[in-house]
Structure formats: structure tokens, C-alpha cells
BALOBA-1460 file (C-alpha; in Angstrom, 3 decimals):
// residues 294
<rec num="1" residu="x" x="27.452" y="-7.353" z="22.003"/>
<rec num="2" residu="x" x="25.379" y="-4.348" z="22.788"/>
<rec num="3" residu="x" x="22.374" y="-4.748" z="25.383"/>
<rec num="4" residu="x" x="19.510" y="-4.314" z="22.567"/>
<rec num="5" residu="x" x="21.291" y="-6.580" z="19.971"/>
<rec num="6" residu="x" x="21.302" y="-9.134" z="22.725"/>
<rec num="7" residu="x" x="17.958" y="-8.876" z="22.941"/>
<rec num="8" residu="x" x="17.328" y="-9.032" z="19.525"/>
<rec num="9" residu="x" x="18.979" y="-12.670" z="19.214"/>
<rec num="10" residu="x" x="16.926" y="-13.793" z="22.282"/>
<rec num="11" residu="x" x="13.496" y="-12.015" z="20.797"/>
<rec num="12" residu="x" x="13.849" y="-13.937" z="17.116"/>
<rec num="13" residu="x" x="11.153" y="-16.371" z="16.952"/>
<rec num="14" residu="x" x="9.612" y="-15.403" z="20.233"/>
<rec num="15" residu="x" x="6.090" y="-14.686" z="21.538"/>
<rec num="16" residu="x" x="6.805" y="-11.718" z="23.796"/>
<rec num="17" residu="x" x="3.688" y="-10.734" z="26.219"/>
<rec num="18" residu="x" x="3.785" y="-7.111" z="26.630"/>
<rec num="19" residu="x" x="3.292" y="-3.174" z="25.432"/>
<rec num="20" residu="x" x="4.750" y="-3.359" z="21.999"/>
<rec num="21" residu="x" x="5.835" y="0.270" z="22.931"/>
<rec num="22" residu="x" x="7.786" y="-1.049" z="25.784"/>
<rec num="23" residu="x" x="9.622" y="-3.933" z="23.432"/>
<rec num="24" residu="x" x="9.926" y="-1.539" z="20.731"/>
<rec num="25" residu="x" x="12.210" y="1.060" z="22.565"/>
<rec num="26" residu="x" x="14.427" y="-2.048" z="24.057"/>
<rec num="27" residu="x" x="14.820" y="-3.007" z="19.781"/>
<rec num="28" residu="x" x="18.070" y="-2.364" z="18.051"/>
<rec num="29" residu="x" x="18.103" y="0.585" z="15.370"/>
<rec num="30" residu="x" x="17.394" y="-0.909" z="11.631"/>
<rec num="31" residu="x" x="17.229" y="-4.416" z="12.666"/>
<rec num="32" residu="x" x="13.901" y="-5.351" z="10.930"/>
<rec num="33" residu="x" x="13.140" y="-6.189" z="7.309"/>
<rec num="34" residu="x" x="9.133" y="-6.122" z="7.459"/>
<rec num="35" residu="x" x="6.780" y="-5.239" z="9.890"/>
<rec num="36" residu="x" x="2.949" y="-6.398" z="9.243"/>
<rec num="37" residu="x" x="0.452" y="-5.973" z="11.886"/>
<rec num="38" residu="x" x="-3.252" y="-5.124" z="12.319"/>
<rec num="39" residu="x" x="-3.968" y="-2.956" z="15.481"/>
<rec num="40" residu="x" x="-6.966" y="-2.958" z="17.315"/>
<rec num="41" residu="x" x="-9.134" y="-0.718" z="15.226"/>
<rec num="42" residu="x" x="-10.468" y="1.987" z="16.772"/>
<rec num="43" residu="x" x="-13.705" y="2.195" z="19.124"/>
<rec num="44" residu="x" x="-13.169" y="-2.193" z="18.966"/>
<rec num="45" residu="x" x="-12.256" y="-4.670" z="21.585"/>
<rec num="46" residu="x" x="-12.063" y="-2.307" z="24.934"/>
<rec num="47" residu="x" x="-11.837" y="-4.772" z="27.325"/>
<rec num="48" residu="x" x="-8.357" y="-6.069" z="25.210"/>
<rec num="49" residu="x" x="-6.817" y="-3.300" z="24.009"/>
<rec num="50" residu="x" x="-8.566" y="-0.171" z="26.043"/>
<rec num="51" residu="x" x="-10.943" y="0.738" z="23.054"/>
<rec num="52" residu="x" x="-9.138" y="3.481" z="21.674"/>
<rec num="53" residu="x" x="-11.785" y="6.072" z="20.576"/>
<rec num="54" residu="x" x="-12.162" y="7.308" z="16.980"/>
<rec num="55" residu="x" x="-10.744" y="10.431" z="17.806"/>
<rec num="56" residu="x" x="-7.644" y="9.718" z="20.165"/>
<rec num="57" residu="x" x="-6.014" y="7.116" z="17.553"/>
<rec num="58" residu="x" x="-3.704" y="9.019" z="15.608"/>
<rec num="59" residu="x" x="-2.790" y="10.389" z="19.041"/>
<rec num="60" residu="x" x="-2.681" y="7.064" z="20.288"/>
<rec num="61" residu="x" x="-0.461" y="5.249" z="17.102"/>
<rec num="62" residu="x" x="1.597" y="7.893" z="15.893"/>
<rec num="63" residu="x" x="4.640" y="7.087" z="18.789"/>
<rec num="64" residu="x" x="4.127" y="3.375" z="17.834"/>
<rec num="65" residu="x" x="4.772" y="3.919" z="14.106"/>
<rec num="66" residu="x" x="7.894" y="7.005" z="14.901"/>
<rec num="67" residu="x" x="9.064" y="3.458" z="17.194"/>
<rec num="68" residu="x" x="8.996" y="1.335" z="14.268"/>
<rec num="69" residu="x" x="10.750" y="3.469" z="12.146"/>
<rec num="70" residu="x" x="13.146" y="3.386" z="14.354"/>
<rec num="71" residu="x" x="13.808" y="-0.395" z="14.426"/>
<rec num="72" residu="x" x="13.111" y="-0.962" z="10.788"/>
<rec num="73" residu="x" x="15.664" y="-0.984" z="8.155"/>
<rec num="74" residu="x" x="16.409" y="1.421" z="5.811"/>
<rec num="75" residu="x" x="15.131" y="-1.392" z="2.901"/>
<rec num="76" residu="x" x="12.725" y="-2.506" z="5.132"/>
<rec num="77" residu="x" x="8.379" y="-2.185" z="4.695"/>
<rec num="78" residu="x" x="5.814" y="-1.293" z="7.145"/>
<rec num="79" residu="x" x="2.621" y="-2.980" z="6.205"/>
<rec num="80" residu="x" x="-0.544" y="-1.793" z="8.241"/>
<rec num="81" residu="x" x="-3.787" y="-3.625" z="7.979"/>
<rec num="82" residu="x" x="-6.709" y="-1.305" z="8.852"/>
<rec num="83" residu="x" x="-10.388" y="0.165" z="8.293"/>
<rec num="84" residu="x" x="-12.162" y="3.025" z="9.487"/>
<rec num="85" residu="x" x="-15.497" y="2.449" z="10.890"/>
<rec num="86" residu="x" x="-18.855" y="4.008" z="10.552"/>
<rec num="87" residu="x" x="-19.512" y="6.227" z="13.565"/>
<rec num="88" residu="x" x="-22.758" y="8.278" z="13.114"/>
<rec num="89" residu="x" x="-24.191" y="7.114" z="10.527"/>
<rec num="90" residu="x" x="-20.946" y="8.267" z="7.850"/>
<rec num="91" residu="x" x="-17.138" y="7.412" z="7.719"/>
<rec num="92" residu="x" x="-14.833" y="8.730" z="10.269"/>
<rec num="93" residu="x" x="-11.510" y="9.831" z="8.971"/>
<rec num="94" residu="x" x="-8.939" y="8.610" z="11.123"/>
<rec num="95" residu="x" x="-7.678" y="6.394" z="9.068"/>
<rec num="96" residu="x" x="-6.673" y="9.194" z="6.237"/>
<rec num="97" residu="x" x="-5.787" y="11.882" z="9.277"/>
<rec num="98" residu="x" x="-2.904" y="9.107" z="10.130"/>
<rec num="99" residu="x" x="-1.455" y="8.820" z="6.682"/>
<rec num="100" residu="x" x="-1.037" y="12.325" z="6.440"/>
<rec num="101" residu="x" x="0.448" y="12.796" z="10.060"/>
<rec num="102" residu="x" x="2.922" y="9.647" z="9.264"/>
<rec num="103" residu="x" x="3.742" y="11.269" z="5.902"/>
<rec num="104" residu="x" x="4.899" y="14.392" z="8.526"/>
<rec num="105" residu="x" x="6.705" y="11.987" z="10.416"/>
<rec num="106" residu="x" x="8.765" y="10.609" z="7.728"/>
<rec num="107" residu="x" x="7.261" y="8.002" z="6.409"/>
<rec num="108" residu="x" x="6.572" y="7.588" z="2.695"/>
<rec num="109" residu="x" x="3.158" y="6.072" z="1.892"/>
<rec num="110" residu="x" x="4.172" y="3.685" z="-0.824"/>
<rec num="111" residu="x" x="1.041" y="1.774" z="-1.763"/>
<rec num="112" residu="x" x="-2.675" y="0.923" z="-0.538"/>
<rec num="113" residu="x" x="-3.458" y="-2.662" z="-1.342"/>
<rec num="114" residu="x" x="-6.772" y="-3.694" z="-1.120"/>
<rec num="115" residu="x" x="-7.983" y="-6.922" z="1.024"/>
<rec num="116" residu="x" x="-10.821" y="-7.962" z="-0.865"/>
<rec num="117" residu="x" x="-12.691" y="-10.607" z="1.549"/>
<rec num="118" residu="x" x="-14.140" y="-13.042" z="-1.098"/>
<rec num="119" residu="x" x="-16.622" y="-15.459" z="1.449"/>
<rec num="120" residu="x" x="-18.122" y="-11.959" z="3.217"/>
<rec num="121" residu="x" x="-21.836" y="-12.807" z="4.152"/>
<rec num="122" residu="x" x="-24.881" y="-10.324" z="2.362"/>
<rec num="123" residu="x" x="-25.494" y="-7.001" z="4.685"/>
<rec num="124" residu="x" x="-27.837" y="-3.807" z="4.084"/>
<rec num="125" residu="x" x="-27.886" y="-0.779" z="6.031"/>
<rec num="126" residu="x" x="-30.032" y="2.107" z="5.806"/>
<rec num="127" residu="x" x="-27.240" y="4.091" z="3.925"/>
<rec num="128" residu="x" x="-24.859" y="1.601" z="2.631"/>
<rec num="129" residu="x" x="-24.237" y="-2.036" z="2.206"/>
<rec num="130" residu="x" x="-21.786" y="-5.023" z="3.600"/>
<rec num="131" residu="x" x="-17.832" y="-4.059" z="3.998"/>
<rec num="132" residu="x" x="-16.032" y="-6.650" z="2.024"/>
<rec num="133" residu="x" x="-12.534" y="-5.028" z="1.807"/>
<rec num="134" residu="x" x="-9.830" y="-3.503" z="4.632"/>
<rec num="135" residu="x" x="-6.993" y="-1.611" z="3.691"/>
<rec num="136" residu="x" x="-3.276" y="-2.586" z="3.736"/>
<rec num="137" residu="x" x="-0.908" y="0.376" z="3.494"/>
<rec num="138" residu="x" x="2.978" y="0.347" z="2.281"/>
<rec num="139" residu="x" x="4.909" y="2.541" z="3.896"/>
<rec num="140" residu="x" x="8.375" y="2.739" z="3.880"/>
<rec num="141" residu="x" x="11.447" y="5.156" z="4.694"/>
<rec num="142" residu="x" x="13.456" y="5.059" z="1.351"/>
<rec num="143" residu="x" x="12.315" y="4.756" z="-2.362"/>
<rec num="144" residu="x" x="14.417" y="2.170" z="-2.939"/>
<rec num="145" residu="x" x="13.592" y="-0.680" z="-0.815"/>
<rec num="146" residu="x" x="13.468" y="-4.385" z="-0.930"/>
<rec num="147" residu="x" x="10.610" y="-6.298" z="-2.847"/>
<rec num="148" residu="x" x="10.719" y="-9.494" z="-4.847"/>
<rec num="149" residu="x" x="7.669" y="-9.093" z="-7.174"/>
<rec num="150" residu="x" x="8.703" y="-12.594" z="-8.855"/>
<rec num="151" residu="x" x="7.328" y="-14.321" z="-5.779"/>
<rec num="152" residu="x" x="4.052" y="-13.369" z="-6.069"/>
<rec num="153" residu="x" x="3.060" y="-13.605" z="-9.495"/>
<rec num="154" residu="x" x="0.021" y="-15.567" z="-10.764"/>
<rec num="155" residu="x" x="-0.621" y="-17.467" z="-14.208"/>
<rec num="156" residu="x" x="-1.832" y="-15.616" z="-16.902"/>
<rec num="157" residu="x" x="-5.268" y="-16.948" z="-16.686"/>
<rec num="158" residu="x" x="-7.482" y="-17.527" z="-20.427"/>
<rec num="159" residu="x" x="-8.127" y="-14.416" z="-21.087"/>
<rec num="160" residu="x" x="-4.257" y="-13.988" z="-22.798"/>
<rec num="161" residu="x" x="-5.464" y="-16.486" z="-25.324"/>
<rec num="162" residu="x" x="-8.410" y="-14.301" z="-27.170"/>
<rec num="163" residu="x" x="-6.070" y="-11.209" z="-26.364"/>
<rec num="164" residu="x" x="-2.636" y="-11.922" z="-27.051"/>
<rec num="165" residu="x" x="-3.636" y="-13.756" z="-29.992"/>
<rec num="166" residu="x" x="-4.292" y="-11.065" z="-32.220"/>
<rec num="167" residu="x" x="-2.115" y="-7.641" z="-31.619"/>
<rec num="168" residu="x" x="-2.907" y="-4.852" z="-32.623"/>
<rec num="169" residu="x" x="-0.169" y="-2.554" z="-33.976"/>
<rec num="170" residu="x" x="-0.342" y="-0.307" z="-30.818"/>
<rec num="171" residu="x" x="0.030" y="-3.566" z="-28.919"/>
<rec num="172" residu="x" x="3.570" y="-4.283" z="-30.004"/>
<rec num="173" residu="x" x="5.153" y="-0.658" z="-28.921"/>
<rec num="174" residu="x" x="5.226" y="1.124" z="-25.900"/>
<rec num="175" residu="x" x="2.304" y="2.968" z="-25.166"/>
<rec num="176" residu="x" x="2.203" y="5.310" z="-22.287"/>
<rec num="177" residu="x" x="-0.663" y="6.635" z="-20.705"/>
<rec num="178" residu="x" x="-2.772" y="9.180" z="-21.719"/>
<rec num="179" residu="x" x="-3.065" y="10.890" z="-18.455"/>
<rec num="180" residu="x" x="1.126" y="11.816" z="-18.017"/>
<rec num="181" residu="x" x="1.821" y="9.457" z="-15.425"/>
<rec num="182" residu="x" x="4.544" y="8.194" z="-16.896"/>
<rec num="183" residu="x" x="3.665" y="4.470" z="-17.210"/>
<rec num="184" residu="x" x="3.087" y="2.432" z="-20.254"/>
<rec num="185" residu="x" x="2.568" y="-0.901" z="-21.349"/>
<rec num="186" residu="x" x="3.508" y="-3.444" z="-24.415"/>
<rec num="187" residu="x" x="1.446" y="-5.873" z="-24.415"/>
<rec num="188" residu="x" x="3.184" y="-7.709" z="-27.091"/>
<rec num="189" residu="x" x="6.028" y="-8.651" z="-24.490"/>
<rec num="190" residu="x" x="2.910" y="-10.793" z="-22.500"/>
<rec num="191" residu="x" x="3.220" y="-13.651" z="-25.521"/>
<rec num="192" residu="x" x="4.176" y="-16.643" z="-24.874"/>
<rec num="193" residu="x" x="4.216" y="-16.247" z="-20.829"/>
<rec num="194" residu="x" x="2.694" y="-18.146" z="-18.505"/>
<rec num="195" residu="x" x="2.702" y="-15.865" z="-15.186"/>
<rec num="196" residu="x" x="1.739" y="-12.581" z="-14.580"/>
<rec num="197" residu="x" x="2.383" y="-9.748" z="-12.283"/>
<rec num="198" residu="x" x="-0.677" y="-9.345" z="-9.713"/>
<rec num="199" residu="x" x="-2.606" y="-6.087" z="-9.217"/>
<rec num="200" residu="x" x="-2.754" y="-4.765" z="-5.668"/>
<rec num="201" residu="x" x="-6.264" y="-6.428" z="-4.613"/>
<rec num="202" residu="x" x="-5.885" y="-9.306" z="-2.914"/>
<rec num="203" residu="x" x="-9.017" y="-11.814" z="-2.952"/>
<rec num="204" residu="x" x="-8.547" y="-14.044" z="0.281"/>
<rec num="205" residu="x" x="-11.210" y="-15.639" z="2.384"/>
<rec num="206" residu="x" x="-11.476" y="-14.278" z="5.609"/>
<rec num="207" residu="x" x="-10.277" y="-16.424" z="8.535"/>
<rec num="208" residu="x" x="-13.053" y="-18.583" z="10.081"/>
<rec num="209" residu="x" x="-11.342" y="-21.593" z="11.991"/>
<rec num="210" residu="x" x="-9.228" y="-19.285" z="14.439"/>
<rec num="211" residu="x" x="-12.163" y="-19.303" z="17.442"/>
<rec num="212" residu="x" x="-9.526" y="-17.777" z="19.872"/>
<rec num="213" residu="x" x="-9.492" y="-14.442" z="18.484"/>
<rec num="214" residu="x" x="-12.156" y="-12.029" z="17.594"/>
<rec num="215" residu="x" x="-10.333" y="-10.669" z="14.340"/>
<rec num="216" residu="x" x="-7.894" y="-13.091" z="13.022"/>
<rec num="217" residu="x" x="-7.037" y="-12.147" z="9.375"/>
<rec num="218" residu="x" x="-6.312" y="-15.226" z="7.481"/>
<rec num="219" residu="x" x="-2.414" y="-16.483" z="7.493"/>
<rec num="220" residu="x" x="-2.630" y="-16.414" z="3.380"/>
<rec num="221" residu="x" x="-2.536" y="-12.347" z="4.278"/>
<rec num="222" residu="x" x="0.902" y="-12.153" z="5.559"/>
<rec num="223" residu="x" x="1.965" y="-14.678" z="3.339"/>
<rec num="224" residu="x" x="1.614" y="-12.362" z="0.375"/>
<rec num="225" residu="x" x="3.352" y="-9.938" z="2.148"/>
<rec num="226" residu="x" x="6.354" y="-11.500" z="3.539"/>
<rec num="227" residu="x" x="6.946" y="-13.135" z="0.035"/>
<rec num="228" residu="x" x="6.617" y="-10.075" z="-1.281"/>
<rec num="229" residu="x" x="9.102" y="-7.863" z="1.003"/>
<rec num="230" residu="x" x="11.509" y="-10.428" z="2.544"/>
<rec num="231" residu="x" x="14.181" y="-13.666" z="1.991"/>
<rec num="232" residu="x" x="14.667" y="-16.646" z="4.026"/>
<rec num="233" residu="x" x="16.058" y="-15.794" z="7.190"/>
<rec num="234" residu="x" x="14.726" y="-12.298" z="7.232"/>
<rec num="235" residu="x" x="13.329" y="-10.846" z="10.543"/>
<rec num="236" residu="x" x="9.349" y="-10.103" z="10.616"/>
<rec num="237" residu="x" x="8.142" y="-8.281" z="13.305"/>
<rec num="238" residu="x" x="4.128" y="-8.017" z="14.739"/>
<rec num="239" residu="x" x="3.898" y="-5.502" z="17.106"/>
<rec num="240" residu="x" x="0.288" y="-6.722" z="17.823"/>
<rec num="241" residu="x" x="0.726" y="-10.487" z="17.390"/>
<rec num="242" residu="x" x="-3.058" y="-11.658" z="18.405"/>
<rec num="243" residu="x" x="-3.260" y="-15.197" z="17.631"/>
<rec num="244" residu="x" x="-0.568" y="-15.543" z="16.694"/>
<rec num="245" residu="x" x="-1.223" y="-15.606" z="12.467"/>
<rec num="246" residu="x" x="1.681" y="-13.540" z="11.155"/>
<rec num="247" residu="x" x="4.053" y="-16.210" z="13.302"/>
<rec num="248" residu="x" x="2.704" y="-18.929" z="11.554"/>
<rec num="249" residu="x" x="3.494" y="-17.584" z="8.174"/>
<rec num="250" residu="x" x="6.764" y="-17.202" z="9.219"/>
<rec num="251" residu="x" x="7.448" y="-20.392" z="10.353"/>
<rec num="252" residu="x" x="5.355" y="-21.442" z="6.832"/>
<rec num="253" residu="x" x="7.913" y="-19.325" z="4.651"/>
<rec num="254" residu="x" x="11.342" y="-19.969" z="6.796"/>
<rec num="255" residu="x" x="11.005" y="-16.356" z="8.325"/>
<rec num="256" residu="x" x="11.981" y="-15.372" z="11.963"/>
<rec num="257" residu="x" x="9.813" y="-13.449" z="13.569"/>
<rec num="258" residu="x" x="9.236" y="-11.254" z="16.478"/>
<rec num="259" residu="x" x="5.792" y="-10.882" z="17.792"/>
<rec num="260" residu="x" x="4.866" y="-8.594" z="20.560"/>
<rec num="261" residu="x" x="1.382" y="-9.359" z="21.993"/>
<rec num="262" residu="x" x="-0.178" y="-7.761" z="25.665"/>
<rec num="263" residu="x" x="-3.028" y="-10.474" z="25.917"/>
<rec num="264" residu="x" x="-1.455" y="-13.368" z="27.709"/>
<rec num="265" residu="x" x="-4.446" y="-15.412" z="26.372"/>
<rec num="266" residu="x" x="-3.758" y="-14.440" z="23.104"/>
<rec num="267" residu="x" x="0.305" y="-15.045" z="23.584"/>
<rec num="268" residu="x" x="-1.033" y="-18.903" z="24.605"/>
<rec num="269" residu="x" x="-3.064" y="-19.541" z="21.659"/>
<rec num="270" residu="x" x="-0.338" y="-18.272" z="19.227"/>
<rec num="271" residu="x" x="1.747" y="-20.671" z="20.547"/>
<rec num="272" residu="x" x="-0.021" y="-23.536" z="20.270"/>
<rec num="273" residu="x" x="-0.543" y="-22.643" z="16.853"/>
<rec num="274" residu="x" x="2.987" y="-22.908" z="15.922"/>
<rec num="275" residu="x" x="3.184" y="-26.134" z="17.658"/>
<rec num="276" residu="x" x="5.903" y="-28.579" z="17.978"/>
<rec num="277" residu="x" x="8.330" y="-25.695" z="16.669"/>
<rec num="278" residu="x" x="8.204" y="-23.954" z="19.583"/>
<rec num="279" residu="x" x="10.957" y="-24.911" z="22.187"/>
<rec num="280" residu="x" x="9.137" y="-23.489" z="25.566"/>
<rec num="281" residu="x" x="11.388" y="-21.996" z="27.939"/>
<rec num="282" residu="x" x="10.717" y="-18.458" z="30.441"/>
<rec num="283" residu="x" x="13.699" y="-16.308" z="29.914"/>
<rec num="284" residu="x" x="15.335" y="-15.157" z="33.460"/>
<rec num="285" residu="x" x="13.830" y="-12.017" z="35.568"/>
<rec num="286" residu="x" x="15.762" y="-9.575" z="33.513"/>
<rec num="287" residu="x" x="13.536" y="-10.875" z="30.257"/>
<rec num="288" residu="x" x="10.603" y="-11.655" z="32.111"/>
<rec num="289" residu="x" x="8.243" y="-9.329" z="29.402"/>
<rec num="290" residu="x" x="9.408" y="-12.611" z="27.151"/>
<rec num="291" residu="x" x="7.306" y="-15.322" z="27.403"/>
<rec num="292" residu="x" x="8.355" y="-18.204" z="25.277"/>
<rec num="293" residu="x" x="11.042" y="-19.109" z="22.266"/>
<rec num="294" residu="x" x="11.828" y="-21.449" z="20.283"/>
């Protein structure tokens, strides 16, 4: 067995407390099926993470993301959880500045789901009001790529009652959009079902009970995700672990998982959250950057 699909075995299910740019280079090519993460945002948490300015983050992620391209599959998703600040009194851009310089790299930029956070306190500013919503971008290498929309669907809710009940004639053939995208809808084929396919908002609660981390999203987050994008038994990776949250929806949904955190503290907390699962053993010297596995 090659050196980095050794250390692939011994990284599943393992809190790793380092640079995920270090671990990522040491990765076997096309070993992962999803990567979600949230980075540090920019200009936020600088004794952590160094702070990384506004300005300097494309700079700063863009050899992170070519490094996860590298490890993840050709099926595979990249899901990145992030929000631009306000900086001056308007919105900086960095956010759109690195879709379009990971579109250059390679990457296709799939989808944009929408975090909608549902329990977000009132808030006025001069020029605008409370942020109740992050982003959470698809990308992926290949058009084809794994996804098991079944898994996440919803019920139908009331409202197909008063609507399905009486169709309309356009309602029982295909009509396709008016604007030439190419989709279309029959709403006729609806009747009789019980679930439903979701839109891409999700309304979640942010986390409040995770006091060990300054920006824990809730585990219901990565939840959706990994249902969406993976089976049981496929490999999750967190380049930027925190807490620990994406582990524990692993462990929730019979994932394994890889996360990669450089806060010791942080690397502690996550695993006491995943508890009596967690076997804890130091590797040798030679894998000293891994901390604990189970």
C-alpha cells in the first residue's frame, strides 16, 4: 500500500490537529466523496486563524481549494459555507472574486444554496438591516456527479390540497418556462404524493448550545448535505473541523470522516463531542500531526 493511502486508512474517523494544507498534500488523489467546511471568514477570529484580511483571501484560499480538488473524487462535491462582510460601510466582494478565480481553476460552480437562519435576533444599521442568511456553494469537477435527492425530500405540506385539487388544463402537460431555460413543470404528476423535492433554502436554527466555538453552524447543516451527496460508508472530509460539528453528523449518518483542525482546543472539544465513539490513541512520531482516532 502506497504511503498516502496508508494514511488515508489511519486518517478515517480522525481529529487531525494541524494546517489542513499540510494534511491535504499528504491525501491520496480522488479519495474523497464530499468535502463541507466553513473557513474562517475573512477579517474574523485573528488570534485563531491569523485574521485573513478582506483583500488577501482569495490569495489566501485559492491553493486550499486547487488541494481539494486534488483529493476529491471525480463524483465527489465541494460544499463551502461562507459570507462576505460589510467593510466600510458596503459589501466587499471577495466572496464573488473567489468563485470566479475557482471557476479558472477548474472548478464548476454547481449551485448556491441559501442558509436561511430562522431564530436570528432583530438588528438595524444605518444602511441596512440584520444578516439572516450565509451562503453554501456547490462546486464540483464533473457534471455528472453523485447526489441522492430522494434523501432529502420533505412532505408536501397543505397547500397541495387547494392546488392539486383542481387542475387546470395547462397543469396536466408539460409546460416549460417562458424565459428559455429549458425547464418545465407538470404539476399534474404532484397528485396523490406525499413528499416533495426541497428548494435550495435551507431554514435551520443557528447553533446556540456549542459554547466552545465562536461560529459553530448547527450539525442539522451538514446533515442536509451529506444526505444529499454521499452513502453509508462514504468518506467526508472538513478541512477546518472547529468543534468538531461536521464529525458529529457523520457519526449521526454512518459517515467516516476526516477532519483537519489547527486549534488544539478546538481538536479537544470536537472530541468530546463525539464521545464514547472515539477510541483515543496518539499515532507514533511519524503521525504525530494526528491527534486522536477512533
Amino acid at each position: 500500500m502506497s504511503e498516502p493511502k496508508k494514511l488515508l486508512a489511519k486518517s478515517v474517523n480522525t481529529v487531525i490537529n494541524d494546517d489542513c494544507r499540510n494534511v491535504l498534500a499528504k491525501l491520496p488523489q480522488d479519495s474523497i466523496d464530499l468535502v463541507f467546511t466553513s473557513p474562517p471568514y475573512a477579517d474574523r477570529r485573528g488570534k485563531t486563524y491569523g485574521g485573513v484580511k478582506a483583500n488577501e483571501y482569495v490569495e489566501w484560499f485559492l491553493p486550499i481549494s486547487e488541494q481539494i480538488m486534488q483529493v476529491l473524487k471525480p463524483s465527489g462535491s465541494f460544499v463551502l459555507n461562507i459570507k462576505e462582510p460589510v467593510i466600510n460601510g458596503e459589501r466587499h466582494t471577495f466572496v464573488l472574486e473567489l468563485i470566479i478565480e475557482m471557476r479558472k481553476q477548474g472548478w464548476l460552480w454547481t449551485e448556491e444554496y441559501c442558509w436561511h437562519k430562522k431564530n436570528s435576533y432583530p438588528g438595524k444599521w444605518p444602511n441596512r438591516f440584520r444578516d439572516s442568511w450565509e451562503r453554501c456553494l456547490h462546486f464540483t469537477i464533473e457534471k455528472k456527479f453523485a447526489m441522492y435527492q430522494e434523501k432529502v425530500m420533505v412532505p408536501m405540506g397543505d397547500w397541495k390540497n387547494k392546488r392539486l385539487g383542481k387542475l387546470s388544463k395547462t397543469d396536466k402537460n408539460r409546460d416549460n418556462s417562458k424565459v428559455g431555460s429549458g425547464f418545465g413543470k407538470n404539476v399534474s404528476n404532484w397528485v396523490g404524493r406525499e413528499m416533495a423535492y426541497p428548494t435550495n433554502v435551507l431554514h435551520l436554527a443557528t447553533e446556540c448550545s456549542n459554547r466552545g466555538h465562536s461560529a459553530a453552524f448547527p450539525v442539522e447543516l451538514p446533515k442536509w448535505f451529506i444526505k444529499l451527496f454521499t452513502q453509508s460508508g462514504d468518506i467526508v472530509l472538513d478541512p477546518f473541523l472547529g468543534s468538531g460539528t461536521t464529525a458529529v453528523a457523520c457519526q449521526e449518518l454512518s459517515r467516516n470522516f476526516i477532519g483537519i483542525e489547527i486549534n488544539s482546543e478546538y481538536c479537544n472539544i470536537a472530541l468530546e463531542r463525539l464521545g464514547s465513539g472515539m477510541q483515543l490513541a496518539l499515532f507514533e512520531k511519524q503521525s504525530s500531526y494526528v491527534v486522536n482516532q477512533s
